[in-house]
PyMOL Python script that loads the backbone (N, CA, C, O; Angstrom):
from pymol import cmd

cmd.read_pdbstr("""\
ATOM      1  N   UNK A   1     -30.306  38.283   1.469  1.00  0.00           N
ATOM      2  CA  UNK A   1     -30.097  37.282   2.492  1.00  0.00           C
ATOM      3  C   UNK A   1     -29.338  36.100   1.873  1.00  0.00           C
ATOM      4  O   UNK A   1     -29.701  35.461   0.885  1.00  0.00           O
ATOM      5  N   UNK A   2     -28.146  35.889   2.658  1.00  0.00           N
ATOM      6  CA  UNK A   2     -27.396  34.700   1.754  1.00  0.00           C
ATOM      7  C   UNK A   2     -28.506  33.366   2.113  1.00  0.00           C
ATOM      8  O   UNK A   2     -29.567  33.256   2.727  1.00  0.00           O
ATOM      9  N   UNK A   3     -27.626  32.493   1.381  1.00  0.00           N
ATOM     10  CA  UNK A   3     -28.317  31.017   1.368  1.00  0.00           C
ATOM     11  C   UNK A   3     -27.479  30.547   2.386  1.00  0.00           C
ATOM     12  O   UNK A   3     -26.276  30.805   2.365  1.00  0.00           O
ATOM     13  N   UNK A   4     -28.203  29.617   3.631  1.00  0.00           N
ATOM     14  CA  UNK A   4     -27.845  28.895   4.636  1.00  0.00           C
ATOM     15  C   UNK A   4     -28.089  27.395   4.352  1.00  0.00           C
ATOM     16  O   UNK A   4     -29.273  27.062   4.407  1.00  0.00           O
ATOM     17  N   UNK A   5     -26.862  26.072   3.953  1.00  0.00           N
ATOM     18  CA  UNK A   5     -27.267  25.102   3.579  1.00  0.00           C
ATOM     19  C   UNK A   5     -27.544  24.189   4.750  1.00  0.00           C
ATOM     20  O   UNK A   5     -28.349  23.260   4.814  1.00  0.00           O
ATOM     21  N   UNK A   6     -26.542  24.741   5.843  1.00  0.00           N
ATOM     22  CA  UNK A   6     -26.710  23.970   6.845  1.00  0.00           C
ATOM     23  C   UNK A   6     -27.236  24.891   8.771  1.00  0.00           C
ATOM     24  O   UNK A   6     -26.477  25.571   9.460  1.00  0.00           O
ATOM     25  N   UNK A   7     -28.057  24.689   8.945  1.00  0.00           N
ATOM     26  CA  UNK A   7     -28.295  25.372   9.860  1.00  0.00           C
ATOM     27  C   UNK A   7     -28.622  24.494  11.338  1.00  0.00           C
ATOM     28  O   UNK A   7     -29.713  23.941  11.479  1.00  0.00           O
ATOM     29  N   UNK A   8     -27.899  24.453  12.069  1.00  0.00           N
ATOM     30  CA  UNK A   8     -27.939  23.758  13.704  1.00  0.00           C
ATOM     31  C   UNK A   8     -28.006  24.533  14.777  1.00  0.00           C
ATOM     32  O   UNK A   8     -27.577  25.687  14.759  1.00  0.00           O
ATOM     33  N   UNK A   9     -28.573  23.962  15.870  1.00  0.00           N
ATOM     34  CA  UNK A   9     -28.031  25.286  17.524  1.00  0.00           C
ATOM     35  C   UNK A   9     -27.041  24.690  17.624  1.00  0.00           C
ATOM     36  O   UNK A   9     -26.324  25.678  17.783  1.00  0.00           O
ATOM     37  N   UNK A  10     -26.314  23.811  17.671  1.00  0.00           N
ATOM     38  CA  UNK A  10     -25.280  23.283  17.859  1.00  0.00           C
ATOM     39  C   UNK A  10     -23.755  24.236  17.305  1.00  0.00           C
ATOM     40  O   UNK A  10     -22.630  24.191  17.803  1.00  0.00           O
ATOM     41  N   UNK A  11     -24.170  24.929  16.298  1.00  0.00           N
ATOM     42  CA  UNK A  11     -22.869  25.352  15.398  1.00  0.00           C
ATOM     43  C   UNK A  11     -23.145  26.738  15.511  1.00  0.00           C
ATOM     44  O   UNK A  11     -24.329  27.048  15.380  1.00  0.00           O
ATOM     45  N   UNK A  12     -22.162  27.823  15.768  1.00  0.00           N
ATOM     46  CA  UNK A  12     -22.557  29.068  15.003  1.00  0.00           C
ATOM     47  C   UNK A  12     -22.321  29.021  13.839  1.00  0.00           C
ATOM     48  O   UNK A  12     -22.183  27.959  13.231  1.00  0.00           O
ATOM     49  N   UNK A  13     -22.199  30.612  13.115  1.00  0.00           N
ATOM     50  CA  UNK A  13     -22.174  30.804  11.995  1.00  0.00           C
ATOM     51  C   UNK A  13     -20.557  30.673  11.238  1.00  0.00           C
ATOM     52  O   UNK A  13     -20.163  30.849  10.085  1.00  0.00           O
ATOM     53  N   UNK A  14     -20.100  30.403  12.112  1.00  0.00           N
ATOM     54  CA  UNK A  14     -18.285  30.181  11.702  1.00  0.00           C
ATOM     55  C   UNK A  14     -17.989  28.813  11.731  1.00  0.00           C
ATOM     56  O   UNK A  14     -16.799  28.509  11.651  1.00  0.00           O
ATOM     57  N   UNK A  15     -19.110  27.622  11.863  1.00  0.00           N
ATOM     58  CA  UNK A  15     -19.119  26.258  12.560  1.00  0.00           C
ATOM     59  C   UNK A  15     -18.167  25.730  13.815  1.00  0.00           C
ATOM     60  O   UNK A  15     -17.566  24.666  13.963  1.00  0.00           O
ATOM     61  N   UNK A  16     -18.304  27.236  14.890  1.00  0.00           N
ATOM     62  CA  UNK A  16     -17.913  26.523  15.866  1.00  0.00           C
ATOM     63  C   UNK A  16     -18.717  25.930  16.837  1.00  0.00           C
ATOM     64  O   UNK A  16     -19.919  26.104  16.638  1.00  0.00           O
ATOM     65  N   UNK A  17     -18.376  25.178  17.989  1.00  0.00           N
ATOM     66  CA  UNK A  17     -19.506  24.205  18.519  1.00  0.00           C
ATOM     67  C   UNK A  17     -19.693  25.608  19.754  1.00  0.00           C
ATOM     68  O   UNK A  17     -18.840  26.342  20.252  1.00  0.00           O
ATOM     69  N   UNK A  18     -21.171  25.543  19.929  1.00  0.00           N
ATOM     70  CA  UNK A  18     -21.835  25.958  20.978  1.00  0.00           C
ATOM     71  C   UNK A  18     -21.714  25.115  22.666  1.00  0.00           C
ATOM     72  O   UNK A  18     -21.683  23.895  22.827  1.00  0.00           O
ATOM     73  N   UNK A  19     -21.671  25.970  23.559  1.00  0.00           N
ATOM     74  CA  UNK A  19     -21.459  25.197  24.872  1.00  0.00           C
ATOM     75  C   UNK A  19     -22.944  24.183  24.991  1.00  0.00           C
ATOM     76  O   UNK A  19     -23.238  23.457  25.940  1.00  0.00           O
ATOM     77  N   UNK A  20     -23.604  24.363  23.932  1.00  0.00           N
ATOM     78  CA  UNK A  20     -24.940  22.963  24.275  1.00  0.00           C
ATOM     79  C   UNK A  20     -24.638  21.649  23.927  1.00  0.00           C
ATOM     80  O   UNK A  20     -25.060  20.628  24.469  1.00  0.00           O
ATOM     81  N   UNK A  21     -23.590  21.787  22.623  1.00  0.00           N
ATOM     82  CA  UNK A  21     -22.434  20.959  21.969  1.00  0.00           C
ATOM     83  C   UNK A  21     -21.879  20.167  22.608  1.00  0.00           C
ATOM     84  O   UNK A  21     -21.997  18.942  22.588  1.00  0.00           O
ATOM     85  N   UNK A  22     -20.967  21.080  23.476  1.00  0.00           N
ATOM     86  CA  UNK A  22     -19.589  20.819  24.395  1.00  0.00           C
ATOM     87  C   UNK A  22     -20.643  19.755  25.848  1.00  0.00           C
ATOM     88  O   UNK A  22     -20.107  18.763  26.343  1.00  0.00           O
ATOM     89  N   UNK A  23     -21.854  20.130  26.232  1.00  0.00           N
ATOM     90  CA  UNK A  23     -22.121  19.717  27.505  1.00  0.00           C
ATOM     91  C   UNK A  23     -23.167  18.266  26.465  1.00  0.00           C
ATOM     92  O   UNK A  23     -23.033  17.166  27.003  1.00  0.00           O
ATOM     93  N   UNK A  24     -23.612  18.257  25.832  1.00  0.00           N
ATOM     94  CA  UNK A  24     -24.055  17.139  25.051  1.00  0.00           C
ATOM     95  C   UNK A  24     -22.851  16.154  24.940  1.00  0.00           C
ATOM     96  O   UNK A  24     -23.119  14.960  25.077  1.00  0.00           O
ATOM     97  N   UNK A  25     -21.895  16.419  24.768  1.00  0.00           N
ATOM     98  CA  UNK A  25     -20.526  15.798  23.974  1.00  0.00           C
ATOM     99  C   UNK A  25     -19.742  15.064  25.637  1.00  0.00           C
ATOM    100  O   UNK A  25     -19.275  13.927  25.705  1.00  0.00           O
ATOM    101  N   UNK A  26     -19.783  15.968  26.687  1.00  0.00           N
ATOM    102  CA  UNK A  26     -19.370  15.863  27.804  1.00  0.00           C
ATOM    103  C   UNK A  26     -19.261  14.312  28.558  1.00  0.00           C
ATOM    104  O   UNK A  26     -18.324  13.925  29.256  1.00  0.00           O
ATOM    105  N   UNK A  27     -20.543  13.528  28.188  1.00  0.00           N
ATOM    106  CA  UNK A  27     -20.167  12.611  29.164  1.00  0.00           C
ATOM    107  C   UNK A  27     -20.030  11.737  28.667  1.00  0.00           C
ATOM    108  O   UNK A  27     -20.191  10.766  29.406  1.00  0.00           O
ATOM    109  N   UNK A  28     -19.610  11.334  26.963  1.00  0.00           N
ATOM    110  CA  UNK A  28     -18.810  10.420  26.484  1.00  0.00           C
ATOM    111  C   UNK A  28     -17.814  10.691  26.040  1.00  0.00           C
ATOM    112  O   UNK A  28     -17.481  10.084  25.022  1.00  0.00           O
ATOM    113  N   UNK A  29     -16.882  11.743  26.618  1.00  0.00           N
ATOM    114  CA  UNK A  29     -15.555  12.025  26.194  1.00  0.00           C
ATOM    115  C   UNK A  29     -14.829  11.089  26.862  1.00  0.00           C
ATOM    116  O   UNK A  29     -14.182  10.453  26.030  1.00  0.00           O
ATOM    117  N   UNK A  30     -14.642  10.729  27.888  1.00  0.00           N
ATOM    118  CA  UNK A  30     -14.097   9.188  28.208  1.00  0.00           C
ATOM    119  C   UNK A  30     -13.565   8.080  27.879  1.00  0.00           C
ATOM    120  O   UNK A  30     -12.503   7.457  27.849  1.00  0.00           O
ATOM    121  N   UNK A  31     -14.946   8.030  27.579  1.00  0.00           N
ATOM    122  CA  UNK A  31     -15.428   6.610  26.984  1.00  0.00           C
ATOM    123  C   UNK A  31     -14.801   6.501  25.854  1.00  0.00           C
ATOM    124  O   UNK A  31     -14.093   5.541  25.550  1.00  0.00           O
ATOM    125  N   UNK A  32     -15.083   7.750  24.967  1.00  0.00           N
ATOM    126  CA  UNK A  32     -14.812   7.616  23.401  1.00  0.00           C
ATOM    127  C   UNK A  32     -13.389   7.489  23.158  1.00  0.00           C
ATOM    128  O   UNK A  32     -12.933   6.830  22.224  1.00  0.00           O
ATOM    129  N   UNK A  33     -12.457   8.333  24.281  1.00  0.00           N
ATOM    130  CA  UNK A  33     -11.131   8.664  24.111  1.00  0.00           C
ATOM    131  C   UNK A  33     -10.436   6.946  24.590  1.00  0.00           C
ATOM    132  O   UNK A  33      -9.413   6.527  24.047  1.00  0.00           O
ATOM    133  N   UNK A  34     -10.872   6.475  25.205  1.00  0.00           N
ATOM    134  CA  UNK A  34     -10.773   4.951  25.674  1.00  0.00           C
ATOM    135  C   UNK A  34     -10.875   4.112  24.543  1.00  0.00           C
ATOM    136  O   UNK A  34      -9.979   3.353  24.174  1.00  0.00           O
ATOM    137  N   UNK A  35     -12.126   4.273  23.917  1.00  0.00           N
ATOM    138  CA  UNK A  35     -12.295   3.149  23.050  1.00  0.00           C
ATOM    139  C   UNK A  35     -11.319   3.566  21.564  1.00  0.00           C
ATOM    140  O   UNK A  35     -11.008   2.637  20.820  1.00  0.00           O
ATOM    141  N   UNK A  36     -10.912   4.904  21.242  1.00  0.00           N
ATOM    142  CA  UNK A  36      -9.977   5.323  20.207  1.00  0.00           C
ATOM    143  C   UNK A  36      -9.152   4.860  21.020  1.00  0.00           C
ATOM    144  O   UNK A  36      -9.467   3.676  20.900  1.00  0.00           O
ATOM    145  N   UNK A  37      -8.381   4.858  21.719  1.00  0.00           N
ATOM    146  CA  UNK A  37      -7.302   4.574  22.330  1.00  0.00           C
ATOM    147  C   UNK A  37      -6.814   2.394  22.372  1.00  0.00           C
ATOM    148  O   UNK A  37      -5.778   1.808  22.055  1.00  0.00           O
ATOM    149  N   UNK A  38      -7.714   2.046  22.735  1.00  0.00           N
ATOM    150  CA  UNK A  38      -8.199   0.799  22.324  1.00  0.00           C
ATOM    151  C   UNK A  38      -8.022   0.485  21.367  1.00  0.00           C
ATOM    152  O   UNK A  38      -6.982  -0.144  21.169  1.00  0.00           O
ATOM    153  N   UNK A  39      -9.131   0.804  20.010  1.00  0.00           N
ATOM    154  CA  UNK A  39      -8.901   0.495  18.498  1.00  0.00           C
ATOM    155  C   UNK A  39      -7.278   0.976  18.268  1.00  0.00           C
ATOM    156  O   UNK A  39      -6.570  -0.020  18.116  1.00  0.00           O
ATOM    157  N   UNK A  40      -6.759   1.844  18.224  1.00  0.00           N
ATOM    158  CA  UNK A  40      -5.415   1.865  18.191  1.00  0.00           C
ATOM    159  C   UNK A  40      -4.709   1.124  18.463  1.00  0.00           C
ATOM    160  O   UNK A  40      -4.023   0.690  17.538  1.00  0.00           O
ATOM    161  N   UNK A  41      -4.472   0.564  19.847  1.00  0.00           N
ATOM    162  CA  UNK A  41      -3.527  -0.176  20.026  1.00  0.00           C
ATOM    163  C   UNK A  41      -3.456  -1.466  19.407  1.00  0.00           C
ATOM    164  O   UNK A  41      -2.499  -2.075  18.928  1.00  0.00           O
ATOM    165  N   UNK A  42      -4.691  -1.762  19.518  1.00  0.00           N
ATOM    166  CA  UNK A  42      -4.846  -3.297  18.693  1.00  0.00           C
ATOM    167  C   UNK A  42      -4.499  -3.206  17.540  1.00  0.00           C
ATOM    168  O   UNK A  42      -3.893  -4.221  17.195  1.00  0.00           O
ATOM    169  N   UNK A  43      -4.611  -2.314  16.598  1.00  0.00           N
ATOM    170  CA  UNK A  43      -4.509  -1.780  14.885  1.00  0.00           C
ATOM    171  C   UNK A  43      -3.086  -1.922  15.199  1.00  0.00           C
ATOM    172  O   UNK A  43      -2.848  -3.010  14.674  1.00  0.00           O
ATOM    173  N   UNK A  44      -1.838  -1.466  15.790  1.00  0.00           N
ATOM    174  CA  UNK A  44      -0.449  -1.426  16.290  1.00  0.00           C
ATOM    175  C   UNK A  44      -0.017  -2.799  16.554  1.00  0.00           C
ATOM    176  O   UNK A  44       0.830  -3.359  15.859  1.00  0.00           O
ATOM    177  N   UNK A  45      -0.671  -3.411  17.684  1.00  0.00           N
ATOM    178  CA  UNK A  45      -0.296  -4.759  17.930  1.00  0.00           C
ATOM    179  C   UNK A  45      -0.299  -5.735  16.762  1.00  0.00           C
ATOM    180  O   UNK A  45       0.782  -6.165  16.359  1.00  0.00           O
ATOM    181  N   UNK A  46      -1.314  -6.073  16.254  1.00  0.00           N
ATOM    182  CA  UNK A  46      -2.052  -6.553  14.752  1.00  0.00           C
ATOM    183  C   UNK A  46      -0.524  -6.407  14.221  1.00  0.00           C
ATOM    184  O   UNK A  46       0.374  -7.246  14.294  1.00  0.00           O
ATOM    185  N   UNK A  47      -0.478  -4.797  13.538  1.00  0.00           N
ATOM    186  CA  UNK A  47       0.634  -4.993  12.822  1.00  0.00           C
ATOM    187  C   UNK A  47       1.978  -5.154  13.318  1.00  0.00           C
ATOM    188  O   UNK A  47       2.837  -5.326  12.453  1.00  0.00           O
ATOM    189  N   UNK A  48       2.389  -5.132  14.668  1.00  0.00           N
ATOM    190  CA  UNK A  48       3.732  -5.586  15.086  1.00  0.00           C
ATOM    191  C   UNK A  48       4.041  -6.804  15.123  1.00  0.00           C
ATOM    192  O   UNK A  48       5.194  -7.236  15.128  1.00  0.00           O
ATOM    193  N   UNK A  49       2.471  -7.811  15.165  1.00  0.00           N
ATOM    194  CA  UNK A  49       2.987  -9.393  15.722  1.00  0.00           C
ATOM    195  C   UNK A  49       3.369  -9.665  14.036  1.00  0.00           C
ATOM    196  O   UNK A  49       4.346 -10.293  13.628  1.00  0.00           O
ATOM    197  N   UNK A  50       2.114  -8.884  13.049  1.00  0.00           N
ATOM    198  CA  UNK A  50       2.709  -9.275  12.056  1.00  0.00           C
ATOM    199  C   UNK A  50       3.792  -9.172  11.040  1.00  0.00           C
ATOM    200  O   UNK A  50       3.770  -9.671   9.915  1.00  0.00           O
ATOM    201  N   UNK A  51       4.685  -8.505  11.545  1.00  0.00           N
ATOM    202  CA  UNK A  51       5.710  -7.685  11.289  1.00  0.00           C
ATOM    203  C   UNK A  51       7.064  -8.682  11.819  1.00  0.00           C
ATOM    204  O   UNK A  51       8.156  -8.873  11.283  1.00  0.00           O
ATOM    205  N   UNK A  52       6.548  -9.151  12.950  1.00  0.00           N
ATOM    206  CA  UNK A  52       7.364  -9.786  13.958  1.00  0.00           C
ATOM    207  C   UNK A  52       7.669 -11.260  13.456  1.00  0.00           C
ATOM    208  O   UNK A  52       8.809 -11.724  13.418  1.00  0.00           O
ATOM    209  N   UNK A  53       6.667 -11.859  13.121  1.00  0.00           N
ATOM    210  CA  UNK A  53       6.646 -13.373  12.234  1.00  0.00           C
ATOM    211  C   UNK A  53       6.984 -13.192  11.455  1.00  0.00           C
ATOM    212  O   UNK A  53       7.619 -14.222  11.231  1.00  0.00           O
ATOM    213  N   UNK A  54       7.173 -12.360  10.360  1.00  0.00           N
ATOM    214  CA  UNK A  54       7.076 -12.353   8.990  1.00  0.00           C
ATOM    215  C   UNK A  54       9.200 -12.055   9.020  1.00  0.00           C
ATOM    216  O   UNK A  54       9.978 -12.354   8.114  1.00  0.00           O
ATOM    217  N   UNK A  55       9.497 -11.494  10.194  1.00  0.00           N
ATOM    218  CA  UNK A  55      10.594 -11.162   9.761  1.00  0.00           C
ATOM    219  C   UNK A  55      11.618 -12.825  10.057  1.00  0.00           C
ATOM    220  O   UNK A  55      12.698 -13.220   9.618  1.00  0.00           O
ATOM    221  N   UNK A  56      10.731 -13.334  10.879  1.00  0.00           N
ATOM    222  CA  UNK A  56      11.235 -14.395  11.645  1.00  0.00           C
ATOM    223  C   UNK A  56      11.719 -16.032  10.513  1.00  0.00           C
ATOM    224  O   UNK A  56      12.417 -17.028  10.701  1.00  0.00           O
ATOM    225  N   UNK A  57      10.657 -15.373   9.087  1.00  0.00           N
ATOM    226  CA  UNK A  57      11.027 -16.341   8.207  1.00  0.00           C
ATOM    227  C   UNK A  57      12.140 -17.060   7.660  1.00  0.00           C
ATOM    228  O   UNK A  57      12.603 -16.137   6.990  1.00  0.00           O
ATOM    229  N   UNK A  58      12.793 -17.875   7.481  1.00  0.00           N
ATOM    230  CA  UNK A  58      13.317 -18.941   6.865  1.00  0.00           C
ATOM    231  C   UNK A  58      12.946 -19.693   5.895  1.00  0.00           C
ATOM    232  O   UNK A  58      11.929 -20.382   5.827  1.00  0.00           O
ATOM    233  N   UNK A  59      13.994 -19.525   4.938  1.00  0.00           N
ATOM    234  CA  UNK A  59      13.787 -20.173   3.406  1.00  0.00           C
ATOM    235  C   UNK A  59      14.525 -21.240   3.457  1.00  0.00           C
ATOM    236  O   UNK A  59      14.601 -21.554   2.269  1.00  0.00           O
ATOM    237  N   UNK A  60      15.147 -22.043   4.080  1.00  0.00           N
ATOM    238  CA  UNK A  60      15.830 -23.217   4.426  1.00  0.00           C
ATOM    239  C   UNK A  60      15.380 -24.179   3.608  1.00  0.00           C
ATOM    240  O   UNK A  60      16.155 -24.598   2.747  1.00  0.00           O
ATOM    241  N   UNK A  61      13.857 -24.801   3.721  1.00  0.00           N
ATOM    242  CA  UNK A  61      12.951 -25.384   3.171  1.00  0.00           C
ATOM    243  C   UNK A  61      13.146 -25.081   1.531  1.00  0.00           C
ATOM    244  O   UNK A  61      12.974 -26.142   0.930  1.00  0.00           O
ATOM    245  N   UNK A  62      13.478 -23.868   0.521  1.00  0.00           N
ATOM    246  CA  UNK A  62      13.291 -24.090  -0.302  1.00  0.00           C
ATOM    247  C   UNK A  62      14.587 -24.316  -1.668  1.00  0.00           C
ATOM    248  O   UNK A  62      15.567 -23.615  -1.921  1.00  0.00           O
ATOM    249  N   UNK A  63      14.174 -25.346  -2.218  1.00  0.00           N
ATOM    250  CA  UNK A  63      15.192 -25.493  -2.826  1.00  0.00           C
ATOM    251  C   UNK A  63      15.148 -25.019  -4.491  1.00  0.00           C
ATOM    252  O   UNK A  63      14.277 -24.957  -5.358  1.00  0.00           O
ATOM    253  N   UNK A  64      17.015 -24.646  -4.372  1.00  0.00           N
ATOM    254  CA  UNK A  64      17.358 -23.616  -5.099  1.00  0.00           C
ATOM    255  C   UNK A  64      17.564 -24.242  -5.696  1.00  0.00           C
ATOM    256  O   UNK A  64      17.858 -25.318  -5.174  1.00  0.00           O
ATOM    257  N   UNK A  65      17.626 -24.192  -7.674  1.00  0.00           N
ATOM    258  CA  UNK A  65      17.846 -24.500  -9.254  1.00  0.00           C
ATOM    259  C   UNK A  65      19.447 -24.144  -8.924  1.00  0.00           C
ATOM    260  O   UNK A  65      20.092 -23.299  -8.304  1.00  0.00           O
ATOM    261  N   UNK A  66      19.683 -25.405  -9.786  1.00  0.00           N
ATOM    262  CA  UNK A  66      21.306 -24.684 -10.003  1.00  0.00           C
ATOM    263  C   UNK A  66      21.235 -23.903 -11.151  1.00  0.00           C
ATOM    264  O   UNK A  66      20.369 -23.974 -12.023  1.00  0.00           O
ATOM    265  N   UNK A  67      22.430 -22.969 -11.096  1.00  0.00           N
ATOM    266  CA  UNK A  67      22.583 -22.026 -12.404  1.00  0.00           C
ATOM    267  C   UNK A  67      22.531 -22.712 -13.955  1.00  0.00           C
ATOM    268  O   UNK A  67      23.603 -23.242 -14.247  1.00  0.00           O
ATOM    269  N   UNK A  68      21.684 -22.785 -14.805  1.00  0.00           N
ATOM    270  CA  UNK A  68      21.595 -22.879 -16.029  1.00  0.00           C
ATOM    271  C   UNK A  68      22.479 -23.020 -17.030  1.00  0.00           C
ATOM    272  O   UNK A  68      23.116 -22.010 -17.327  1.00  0.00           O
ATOM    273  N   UNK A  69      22.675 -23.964 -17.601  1.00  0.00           N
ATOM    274  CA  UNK A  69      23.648 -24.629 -18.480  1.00  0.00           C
ATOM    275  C   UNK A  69      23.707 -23.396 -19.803  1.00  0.00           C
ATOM    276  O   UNK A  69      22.720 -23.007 -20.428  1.00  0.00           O
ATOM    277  N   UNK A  70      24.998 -22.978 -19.988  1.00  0.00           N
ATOM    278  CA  UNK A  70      25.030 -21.591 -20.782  1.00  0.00           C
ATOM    279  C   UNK A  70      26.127 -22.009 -21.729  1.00  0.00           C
ATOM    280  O   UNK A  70      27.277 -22.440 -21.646  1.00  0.00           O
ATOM    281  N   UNK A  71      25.142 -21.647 -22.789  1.00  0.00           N
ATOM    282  CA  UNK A  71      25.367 -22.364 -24.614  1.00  0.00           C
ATOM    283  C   UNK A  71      25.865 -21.217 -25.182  1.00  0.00           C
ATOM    284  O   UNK A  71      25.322 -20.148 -24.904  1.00  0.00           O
ATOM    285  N   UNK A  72      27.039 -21.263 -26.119  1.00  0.00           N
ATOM    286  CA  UNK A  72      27.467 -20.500 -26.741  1.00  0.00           C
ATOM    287  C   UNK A  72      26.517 -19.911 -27.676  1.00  0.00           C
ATOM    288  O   UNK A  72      25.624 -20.605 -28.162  1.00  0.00           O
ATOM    289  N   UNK A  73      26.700 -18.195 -28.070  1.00  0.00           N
ATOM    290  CA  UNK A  73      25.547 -17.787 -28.361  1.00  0.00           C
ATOM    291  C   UNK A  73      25.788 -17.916 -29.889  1.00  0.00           C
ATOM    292  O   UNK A  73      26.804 -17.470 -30.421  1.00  0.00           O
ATOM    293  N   UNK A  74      25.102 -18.355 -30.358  1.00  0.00           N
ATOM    294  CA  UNK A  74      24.839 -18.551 -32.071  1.00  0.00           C
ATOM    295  C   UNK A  74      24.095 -17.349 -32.676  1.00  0.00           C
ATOM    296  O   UNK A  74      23.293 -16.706 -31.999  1.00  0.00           O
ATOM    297  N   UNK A  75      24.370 -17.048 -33.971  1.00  0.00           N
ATOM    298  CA  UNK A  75      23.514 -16.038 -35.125  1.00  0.00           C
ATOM    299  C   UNK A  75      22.258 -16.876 -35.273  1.00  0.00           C
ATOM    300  O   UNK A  75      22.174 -18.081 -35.508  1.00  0.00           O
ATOM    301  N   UNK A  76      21.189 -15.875 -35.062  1.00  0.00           N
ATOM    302  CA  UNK A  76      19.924 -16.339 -35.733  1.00  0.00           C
ATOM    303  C   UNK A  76      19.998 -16.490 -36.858  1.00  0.00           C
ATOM    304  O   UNK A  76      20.655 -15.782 -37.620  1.00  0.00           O
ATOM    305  N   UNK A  77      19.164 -17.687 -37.233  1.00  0.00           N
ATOM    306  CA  UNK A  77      19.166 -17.701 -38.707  1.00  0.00           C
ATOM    307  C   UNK A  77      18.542 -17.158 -39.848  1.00  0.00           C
ATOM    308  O   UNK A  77      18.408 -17.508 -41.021  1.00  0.00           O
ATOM    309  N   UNK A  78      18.290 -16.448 -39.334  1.00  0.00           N
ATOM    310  CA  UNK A  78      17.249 -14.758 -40.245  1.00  0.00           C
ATOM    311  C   UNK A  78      18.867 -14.388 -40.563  1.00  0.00           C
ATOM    312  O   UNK A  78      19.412 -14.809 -41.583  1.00  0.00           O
ATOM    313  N   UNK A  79      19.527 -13.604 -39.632  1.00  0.00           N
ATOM    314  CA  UNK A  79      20.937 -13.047 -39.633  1.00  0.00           C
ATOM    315  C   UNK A  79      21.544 -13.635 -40.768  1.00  0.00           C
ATOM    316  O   UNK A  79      21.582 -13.025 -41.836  1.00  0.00           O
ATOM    317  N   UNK A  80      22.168 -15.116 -40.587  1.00  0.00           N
ATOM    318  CA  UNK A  80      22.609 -15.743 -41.371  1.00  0.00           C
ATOM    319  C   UNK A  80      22.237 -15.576 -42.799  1.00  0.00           C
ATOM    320  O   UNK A  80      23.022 -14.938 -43.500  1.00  0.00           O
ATOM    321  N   UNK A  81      21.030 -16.111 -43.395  1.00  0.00           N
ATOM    322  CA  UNK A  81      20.552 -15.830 -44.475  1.00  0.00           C
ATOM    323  C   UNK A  81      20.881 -14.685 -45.153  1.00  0.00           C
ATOM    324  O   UNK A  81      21.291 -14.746 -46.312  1.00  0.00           O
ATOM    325  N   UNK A  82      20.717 -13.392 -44.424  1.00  0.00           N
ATOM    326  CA  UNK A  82      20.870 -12.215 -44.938  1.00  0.00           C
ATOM    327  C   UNK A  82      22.279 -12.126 -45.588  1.00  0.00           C
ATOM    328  O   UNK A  82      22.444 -11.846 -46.775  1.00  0.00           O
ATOM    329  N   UNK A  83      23.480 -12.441 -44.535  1.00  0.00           N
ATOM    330  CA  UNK A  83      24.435 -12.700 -45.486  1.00  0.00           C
ATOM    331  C   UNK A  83      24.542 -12.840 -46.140  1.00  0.00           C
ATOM    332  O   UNK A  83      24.605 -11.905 -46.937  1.00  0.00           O
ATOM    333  N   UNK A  84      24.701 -14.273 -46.607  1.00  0.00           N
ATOM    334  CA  UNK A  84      24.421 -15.351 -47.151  1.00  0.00           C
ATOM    335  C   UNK A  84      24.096 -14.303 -48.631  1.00  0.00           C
ATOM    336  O   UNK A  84      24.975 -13.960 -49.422  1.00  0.00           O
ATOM    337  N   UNK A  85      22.324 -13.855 -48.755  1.00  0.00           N
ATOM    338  CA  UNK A  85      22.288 -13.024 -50.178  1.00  0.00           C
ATOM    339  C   UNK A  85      23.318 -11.884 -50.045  1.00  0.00           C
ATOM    340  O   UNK A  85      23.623 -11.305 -51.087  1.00  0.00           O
ATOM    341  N   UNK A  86      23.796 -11.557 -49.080  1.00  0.00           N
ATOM    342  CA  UNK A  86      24.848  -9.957 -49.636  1.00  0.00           C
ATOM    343  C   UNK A  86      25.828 -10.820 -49.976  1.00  0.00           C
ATOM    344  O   UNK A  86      26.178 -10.628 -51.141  1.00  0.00           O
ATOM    345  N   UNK A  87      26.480 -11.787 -49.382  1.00  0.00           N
ATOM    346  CA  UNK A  87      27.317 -12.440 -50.224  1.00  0.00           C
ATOM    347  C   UNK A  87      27.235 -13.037 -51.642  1.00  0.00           C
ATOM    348  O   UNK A  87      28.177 -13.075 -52.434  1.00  0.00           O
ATOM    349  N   UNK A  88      26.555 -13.289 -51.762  1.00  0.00           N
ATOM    350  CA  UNK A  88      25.635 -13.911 -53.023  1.00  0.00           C
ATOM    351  C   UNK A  88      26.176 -12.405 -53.979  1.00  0.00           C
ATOM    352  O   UNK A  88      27.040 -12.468 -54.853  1.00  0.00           O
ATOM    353  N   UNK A  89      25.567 -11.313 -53.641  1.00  0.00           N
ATOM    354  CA  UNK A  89      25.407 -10.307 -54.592  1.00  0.00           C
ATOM    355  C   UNK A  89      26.676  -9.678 -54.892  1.00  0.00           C
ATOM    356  O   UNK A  89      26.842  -9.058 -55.942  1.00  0.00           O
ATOM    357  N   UNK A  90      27.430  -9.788 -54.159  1.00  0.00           N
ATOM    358  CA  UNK A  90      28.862  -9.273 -54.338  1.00  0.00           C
ATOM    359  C   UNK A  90      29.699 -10.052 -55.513  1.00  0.00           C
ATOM    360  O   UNK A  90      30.456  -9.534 -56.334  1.00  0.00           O
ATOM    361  N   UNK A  91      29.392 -11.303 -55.388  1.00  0.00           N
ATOM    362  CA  UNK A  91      29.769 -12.371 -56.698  1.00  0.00           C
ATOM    363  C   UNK A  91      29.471 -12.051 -57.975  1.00  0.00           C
ATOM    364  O   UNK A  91      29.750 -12.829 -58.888  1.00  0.00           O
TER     365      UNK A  91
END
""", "prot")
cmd.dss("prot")
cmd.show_as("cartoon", "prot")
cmd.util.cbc("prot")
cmd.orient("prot")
């Protein structure tokens, strides 16, 4: 005899629903399909208004850095040094 972990009248043995299921289930199919229908739209709206403002933004208000004063690029002075002894050693 196999092992049965879950056993209901509700389900057969393939877990499909029994017509005691279907007529239990019956008189809040309505309702339920209403109120999913509901939570949805609002979850949609929610994200369209916020979708909708957000695109509506303007940066007018913020003010931009001018571009950065750009210094000729110099040898580190690690670099330098190093020379400096290969030159040294060549003497």
């Amino acid at each position: 005899m196999p092992y049965k972990p879950f056993q209901s009248t509700y389900y057969d043995e393939k877990m499909r629903a029994q017509p005691a299921l279907l007529r239990a289930r019956a008189p809040y199919l309505v309702k339920n399909t209403l109120t999913g229908i509901a939570i949805c739209s609002l979850v949609i709206g929610i994200y369209a208004y916020t979708i909708n403002v957000i695109s509506q933004d303007e940066f007018d208000d913020v003010i931009v850095p001018d571009e950065p004063i750009k210094r000729p690029v110099q040898q580190p002075s690690t670099t330098q040094s190093v020379q400096q002894a290969i030159a040294a050693r060549k003497q």
